[in-house]
NUKE-8467 format. One record per residue: residue in three letters; z, y negated, x negated of N, C-alpha, C, CB in turn. Coordinates in nm, 3 decimals, always signed. Atoms other than C-alpha are relative to their C-alpha. Glycine has a CB too. Layout:
% residues N
PT  aa      nZ      nY      nX     caZ     caY     caX      cZ      cY      cX     cbZ     cbY     cbX
PT ALA       Z       Y       X       Z       Y       X       Z       Y       X       Z       Y       X
...
***
This chain:
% residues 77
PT  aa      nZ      nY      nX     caZ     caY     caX      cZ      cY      cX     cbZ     cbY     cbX
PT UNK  -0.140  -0.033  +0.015  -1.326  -5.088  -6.157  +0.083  -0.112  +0.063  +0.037  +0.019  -0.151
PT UNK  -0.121  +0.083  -0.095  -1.038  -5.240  -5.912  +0.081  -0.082  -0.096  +0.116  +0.110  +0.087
PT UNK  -0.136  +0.095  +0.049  -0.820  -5.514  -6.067  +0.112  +0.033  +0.036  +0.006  -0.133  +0.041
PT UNK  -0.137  -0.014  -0.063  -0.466  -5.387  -6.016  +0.112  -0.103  -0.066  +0.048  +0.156  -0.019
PT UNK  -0.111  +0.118  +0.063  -0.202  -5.712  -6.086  +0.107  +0.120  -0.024  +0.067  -0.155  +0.129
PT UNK  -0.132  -0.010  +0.071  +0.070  -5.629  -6.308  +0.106  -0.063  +0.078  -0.005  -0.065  -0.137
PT UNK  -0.096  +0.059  -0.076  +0.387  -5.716  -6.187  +0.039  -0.157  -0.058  +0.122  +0.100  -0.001
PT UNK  -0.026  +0.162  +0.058  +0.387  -6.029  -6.463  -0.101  -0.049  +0.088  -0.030  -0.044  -0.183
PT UNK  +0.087  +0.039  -0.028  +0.093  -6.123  -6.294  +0.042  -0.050  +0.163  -0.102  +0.094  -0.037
PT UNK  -0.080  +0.063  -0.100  +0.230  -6.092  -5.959  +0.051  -0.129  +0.006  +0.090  +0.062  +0.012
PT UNK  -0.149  +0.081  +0.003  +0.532  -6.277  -6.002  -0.106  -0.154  -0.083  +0.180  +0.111  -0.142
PT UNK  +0.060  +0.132  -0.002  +0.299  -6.555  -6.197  -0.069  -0.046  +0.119  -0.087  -0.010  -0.101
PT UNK  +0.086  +0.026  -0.134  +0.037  -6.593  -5.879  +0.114  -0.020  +0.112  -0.113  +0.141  +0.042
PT UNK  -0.098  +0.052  -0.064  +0.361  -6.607  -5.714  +0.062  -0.160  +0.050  +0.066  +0.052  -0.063
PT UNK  -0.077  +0.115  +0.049  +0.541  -6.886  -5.865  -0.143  -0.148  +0.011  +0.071  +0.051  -0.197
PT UNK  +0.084  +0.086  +0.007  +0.196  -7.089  -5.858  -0.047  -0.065  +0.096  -0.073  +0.035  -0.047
PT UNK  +0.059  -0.012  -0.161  +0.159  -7.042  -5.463  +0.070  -0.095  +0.065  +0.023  +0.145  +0.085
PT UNK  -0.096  +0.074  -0.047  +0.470  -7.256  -5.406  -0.016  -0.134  -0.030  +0.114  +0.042  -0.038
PT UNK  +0.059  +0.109  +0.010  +0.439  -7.582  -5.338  +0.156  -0.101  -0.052  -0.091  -0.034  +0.157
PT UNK  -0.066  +0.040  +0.080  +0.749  -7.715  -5.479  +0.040  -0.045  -0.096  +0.018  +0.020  -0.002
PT UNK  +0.010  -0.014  +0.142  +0.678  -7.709  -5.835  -0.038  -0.149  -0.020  -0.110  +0.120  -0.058
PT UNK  +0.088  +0.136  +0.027  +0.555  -8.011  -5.992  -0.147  +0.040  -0.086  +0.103  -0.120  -0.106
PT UNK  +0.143  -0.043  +0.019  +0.186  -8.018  -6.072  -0.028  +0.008  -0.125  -0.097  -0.081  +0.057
PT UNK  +0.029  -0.091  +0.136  +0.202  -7.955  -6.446  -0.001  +0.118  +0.000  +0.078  -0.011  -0.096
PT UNK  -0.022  -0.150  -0.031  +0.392  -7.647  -6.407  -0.070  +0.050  +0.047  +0.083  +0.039  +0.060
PT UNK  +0.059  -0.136  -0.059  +0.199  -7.503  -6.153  -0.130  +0.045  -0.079  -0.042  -0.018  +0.163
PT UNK  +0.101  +0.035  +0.088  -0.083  -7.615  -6.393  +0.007  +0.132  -0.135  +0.034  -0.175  -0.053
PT UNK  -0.036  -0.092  +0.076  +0.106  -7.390  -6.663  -0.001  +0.131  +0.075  +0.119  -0.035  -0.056
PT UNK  -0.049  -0.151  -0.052  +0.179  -7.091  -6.435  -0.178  +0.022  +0.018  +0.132  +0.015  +0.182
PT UNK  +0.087  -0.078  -0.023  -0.142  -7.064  -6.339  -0.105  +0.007  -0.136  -0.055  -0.041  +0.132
PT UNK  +0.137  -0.030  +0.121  -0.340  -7.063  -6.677  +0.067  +0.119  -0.078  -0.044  -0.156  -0.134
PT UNK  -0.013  -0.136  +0.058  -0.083  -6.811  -6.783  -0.073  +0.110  +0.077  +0.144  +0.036  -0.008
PT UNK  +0.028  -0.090  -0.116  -0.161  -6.638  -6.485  -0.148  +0.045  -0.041  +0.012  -0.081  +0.159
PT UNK  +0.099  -0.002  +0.012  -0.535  -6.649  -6.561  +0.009  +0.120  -0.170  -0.053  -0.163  +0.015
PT UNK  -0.052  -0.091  +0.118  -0.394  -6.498  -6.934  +0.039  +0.160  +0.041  +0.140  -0.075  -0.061
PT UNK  -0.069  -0.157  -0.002  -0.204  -6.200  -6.826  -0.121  +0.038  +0.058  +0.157  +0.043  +0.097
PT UNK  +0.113  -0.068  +0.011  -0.551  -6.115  -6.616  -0.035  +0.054  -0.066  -0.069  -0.031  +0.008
PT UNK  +0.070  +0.034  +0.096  -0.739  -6.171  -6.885  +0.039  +0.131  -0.104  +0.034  -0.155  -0.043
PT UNK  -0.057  -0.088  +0.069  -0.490  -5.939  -7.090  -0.030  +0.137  +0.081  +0.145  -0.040  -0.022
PT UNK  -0.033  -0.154  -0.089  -0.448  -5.629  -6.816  -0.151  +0.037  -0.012  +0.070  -0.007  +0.200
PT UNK  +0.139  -0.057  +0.003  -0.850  -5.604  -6.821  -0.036  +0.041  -0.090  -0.089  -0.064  +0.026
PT UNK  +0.029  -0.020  +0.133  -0.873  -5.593  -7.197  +0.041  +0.145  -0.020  +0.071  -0.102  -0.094
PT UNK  -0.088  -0.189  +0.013  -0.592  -5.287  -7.185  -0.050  +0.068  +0.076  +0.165  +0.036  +0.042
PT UNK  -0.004  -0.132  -0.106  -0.752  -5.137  -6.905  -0.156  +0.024  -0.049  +0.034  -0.034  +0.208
PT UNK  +0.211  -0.051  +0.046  -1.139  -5.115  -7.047  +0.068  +0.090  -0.165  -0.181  -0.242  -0.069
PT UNK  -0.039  -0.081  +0.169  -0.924  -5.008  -7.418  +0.034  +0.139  +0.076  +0.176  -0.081  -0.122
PT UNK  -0.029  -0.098  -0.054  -0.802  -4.745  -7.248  -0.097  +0.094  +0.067  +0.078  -0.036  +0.066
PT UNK  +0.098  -0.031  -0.044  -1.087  -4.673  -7.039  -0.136  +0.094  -0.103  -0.025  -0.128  +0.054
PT UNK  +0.068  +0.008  +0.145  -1.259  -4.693  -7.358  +0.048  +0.198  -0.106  +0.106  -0.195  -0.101
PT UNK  -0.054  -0.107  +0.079  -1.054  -4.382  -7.507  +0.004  +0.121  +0.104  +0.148  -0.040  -0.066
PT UNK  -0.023  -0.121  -0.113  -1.069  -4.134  -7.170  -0.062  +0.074  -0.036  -0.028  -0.007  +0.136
PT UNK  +0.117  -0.095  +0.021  -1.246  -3.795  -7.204  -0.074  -0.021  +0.123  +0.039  +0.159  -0.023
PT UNK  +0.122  -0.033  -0.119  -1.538  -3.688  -6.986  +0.103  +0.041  +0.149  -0.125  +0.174  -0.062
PT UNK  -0.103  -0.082  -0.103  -1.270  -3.472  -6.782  +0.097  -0.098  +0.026  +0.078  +0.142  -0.060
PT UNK  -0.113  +0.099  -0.038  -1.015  -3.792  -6.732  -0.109  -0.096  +0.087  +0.093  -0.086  -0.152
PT UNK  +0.098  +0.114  -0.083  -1.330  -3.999  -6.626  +0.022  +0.062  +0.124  -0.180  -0.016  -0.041
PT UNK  +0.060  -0.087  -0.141  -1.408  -3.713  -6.356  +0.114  -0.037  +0.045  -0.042  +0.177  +0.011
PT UNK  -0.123  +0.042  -0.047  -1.047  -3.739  -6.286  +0.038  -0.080  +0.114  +0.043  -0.053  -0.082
PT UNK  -0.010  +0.123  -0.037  -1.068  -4.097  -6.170  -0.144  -0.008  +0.093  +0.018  -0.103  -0.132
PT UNK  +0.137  -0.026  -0.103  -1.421  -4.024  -6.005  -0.077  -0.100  -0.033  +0.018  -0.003  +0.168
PT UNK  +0.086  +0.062  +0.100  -1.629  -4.224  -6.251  -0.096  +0.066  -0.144  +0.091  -0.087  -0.046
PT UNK  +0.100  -0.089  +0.076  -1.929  -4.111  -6.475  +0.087  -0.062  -0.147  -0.207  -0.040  +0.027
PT UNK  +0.024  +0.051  +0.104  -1.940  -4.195  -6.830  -0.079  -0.085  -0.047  -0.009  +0.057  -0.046
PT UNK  +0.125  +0.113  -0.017  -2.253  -4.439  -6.771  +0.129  -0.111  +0.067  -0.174  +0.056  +0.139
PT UNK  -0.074  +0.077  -0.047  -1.998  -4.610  -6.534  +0.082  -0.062  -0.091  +0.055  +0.052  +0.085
PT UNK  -0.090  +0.041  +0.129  -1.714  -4.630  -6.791  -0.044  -0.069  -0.107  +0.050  +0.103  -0.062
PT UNK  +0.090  +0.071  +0.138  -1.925  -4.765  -7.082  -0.047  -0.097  +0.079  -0.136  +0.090  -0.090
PT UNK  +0.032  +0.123  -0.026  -2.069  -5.042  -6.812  +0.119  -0.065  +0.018  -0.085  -0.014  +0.103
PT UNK  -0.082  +0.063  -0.060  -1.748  -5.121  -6.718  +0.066  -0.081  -0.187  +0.109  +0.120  +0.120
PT UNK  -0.077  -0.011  +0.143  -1.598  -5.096  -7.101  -0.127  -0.192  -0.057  -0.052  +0.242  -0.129
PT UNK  +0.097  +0.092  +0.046  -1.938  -5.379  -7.201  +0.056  -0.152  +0.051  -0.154  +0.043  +0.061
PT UNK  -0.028  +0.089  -0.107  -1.786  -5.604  -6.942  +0.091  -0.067  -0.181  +0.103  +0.072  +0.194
PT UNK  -0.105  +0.103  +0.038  -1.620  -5.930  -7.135  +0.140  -0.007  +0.057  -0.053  -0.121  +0.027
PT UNK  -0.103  +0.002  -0.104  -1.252  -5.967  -7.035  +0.037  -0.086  +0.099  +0.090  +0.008  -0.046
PT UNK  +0.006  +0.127  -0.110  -1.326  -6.298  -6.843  -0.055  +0.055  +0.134  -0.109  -0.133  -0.053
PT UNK  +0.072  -0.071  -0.089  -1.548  -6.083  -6.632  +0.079  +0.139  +0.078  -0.122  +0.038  -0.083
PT UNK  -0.054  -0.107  -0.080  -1.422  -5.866  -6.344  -0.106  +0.136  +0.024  +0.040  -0.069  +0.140
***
């Protein structure tokens, strides 16, 4: 399953890219940054997690697929 960034996520990987910042901050942006990931994968396997058979097909994924993907830790892509 594709990682699609959120737009918080964006806009953090953004703000982290710039070299301007001072090196705490970017220090902060990017461990949120690593967070909101961290978060969007969790919601997207819960979700994943609740699809029927017919929403899987949908998306063009089995139900073997979905359940490996769903096992996945949220650190893990």
């Amino acid at each position: 399953m594709a990682h699609s960034q959120t737009k918080t996520a964006y806009f953090a990987h953004d703000l982290a890219t710039r070299t301007t910042l001072p090196a705490l901050a970017t220090l902060a942006i990017n461990i949120a940054h690593v967070i909101v990931v961290w978060n969007d994968r969790a919601k997207g396997r819960k979700v994943l997690r609740n699809m029927s058979p017919e929403q899987l097909a949908d998306i063009g994924i089995t139900s073997a697929q979905a359940g490996q993907e769903c096992q996945k830790r949220f650190w893990h892509s």
